[in-house]
C-alpha positions in Angstrom: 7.5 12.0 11.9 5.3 14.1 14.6 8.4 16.2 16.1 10.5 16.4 12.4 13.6 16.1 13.8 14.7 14.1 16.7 18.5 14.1 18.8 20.4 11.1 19.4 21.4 11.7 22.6 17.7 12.5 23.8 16.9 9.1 22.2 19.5 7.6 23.7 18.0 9.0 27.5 15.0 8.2 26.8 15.3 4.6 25.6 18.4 3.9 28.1 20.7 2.6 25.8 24.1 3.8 24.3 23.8 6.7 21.7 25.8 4.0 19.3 22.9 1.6 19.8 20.8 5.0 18.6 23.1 5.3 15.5 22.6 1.9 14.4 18.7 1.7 14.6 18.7 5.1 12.7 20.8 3.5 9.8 18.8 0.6 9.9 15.7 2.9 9.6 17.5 5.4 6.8 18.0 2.1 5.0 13.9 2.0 4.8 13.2 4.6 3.7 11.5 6.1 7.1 14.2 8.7 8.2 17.4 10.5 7.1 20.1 11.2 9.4 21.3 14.3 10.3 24.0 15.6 12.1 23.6 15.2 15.9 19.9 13.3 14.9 17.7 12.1 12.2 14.7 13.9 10.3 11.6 12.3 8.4 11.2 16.0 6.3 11.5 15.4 3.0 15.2 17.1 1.2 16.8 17.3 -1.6 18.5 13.7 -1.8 15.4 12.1 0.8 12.0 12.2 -0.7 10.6 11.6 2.9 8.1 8.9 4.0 4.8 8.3 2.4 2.7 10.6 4.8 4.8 13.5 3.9 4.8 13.1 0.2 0.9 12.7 0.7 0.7 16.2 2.3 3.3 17.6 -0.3 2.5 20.1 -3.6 -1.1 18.8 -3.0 -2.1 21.7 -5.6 0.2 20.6 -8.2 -0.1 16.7 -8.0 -4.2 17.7 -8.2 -3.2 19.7 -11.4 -1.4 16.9 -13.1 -3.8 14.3 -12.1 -6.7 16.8 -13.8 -4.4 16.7 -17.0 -3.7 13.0 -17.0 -7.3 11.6 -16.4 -8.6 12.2 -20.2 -5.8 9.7 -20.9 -7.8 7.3 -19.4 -10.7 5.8 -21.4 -13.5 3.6 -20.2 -12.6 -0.2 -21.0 -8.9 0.7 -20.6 -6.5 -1.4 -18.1 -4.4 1.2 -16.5 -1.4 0.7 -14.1 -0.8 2.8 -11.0 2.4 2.9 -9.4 3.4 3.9 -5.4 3.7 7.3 -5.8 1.4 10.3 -4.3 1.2 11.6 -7.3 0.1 9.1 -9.2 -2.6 8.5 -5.9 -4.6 11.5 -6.6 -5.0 10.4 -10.3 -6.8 7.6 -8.6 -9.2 9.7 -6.7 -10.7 10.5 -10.1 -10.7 7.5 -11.6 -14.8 6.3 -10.8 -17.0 8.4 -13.6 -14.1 6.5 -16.1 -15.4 3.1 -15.2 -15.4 0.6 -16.4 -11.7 0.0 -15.2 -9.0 -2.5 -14.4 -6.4 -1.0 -11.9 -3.6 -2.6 -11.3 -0.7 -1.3 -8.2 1.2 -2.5 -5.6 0.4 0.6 -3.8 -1.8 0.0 -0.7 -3.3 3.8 -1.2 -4.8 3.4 -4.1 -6.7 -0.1 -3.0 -8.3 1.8 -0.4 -9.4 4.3 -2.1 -10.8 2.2 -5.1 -12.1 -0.9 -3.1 -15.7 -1.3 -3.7 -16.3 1.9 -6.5 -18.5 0.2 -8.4 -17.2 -1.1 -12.1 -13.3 -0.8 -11.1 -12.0 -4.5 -11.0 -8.6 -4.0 -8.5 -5.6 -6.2 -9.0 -3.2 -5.5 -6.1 0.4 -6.7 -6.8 1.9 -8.5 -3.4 5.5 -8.9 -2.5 7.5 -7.8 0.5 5.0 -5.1 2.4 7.4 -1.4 3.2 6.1 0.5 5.8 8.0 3.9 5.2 6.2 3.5 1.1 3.3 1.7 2.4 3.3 -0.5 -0.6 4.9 -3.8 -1.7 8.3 -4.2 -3.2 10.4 -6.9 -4.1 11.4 -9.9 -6.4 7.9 -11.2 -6.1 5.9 -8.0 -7.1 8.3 -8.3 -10.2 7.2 -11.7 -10.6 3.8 -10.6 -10.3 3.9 -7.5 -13.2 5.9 -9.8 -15.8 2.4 -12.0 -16.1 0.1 -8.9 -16.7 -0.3 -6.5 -19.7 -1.7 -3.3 -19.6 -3.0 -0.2 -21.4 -1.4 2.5 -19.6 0.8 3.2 -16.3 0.9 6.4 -14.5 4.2 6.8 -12.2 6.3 9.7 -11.2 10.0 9.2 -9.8 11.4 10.7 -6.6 14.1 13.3 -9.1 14.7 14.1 -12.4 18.6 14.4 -12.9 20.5 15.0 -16.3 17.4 13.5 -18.3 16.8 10.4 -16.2 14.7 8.9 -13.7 16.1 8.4 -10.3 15.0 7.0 -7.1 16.1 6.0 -3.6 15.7 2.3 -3.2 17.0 -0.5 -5.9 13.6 -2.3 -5.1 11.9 0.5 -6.1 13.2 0.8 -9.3 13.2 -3.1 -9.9 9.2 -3.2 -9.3 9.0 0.3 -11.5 11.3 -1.2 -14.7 9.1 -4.2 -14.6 5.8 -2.2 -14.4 7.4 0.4 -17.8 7.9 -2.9 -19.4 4.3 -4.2 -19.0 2.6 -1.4 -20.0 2.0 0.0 -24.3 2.0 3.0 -23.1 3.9 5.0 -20.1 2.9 8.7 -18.6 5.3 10.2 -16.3 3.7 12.1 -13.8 6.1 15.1 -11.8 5.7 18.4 -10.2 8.0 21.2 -10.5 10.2 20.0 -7.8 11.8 16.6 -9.1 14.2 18.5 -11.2 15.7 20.0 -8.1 16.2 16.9 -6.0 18.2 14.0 -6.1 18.1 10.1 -6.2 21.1 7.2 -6.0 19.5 4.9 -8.3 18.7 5.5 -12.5 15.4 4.3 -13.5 15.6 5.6 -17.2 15.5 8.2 -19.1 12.9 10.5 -19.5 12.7 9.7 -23.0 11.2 6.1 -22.3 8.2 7.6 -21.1 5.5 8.5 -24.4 4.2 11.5 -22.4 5.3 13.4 -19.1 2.7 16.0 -17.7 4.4 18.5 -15.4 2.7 21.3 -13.1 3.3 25.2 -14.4 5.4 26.1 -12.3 8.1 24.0 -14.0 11.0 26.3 -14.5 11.6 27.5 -18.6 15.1 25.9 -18.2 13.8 22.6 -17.6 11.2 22.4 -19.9 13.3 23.4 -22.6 15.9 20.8 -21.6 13.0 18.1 -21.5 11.9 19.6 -25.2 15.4 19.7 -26.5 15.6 15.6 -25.6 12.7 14.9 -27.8 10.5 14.5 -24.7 6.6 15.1 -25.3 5.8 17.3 -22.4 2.4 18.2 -21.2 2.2 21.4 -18.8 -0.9 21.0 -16.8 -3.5 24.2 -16.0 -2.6 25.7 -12.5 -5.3 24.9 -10.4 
């Protein structure tokens, strides 16, 4: 993560062990989330097909995740029960979220309870499960469990690429916690900057179309939008910054 891109074989020297030993902790690591591998190494800067891990995506179209934030927070009324999910995005609509009190926030994102512990009228319900470093938030059968007993307002997510119409992302336990979290909510605002429709994901979330609004930053190509219009999609386009 501090270098960007690391060599097996320098690994390998370094830690004294065989460069096949190397290969297999990197898989184990690309499994999580925390690296992709490269030839002759591994990298932890975000691609097309790797969305990187969370301290990248943090520091990543800050302007534009600011912008869509701005356009979702009059979507967010005070007395409403809102639901946050793990992504950056969704993370600075958070930072905005005080003057709207009062609140109930639900996530299983660890971000957004430190940055809302202790404003004063936000009640915080943090969703446990199996804690993942590389998304610093919790995943798993039993944050499922934990969203099928809540109901919400509204959830703000985003999704790691927009592909064909749908939502895709790199982790089936992401997309397990994020199906039950669409499913808890009455209404659901999708929350992307320009770049989703030019990556990649391996696992379908949904289509677009099961989100009631998705607010996108203006630099979102014409070809997209139009696509996103011609599906019936209600689209928002957020003021540049």
């Amino acid at each position: 993560m501090d270098n960007g891109f690391v060599r097996i074989e320098q690994l390998a020297e370094e830690l004294g062990v065989t460069a096949m030993t190397i290969r297999r902790d990197l898989d184990y690591l690309q499994d999580r989330g925390w690296l992709r591998k490269v030839r002759g190494g591994a990298t932890a800067q975000p691609s097309a097909a790797f969305h990187g891990d969370v301290r990248h995506r943090a520091q990543a179209m800050t302007a534009e995740k600011n912008a869509v934030a701005r356009a979702a927070l009059p979507l967010v009324r005070p007395g409403h029960s809102v639901i946050v999910d793990d992504s950056t995005t969704a993370l600075a609509l958070t930072r905005l979220l005080g003057p709207q009190a009062p609140l109930t926030v639900i996530s299983n994102f660890l971000p957004v309870t430190q940055t809302l512990a202790g404003v004063p009228g936000i009640e915080l319900i943090s969703l446990g499960g199996t804690y993942y470093p590389a998304y610093d938030a919790f995943l798993g059968l039993r944050t499922v469990d934990a969203v099928t007993s809540l109901s919400a307002d509204t959830l703000f997510a985003s999704t790691t690429a927009i592909t064909r119409g749908h939502c895709y992302h790199q982790s089936q336990e992401t997309v397990a916690v994020k199906r039950a979290l669409m499913d808890a909510c009455a209404r659901k605002v999708l929350l992307v900057d320009h770049t989703k429709f030019r990556r990649r994901g391996l696992h379908q979330l949904a289509p677009v179309g099961a989100f009631d609004l998705v607010i996108v930053d203006s630099g979102i190509p014409a070809s997209d939008l139009d696509a996103l219009q011609a599906d019936g999609v209600e689209v928002l386009v957020a003021d540049p910054v």
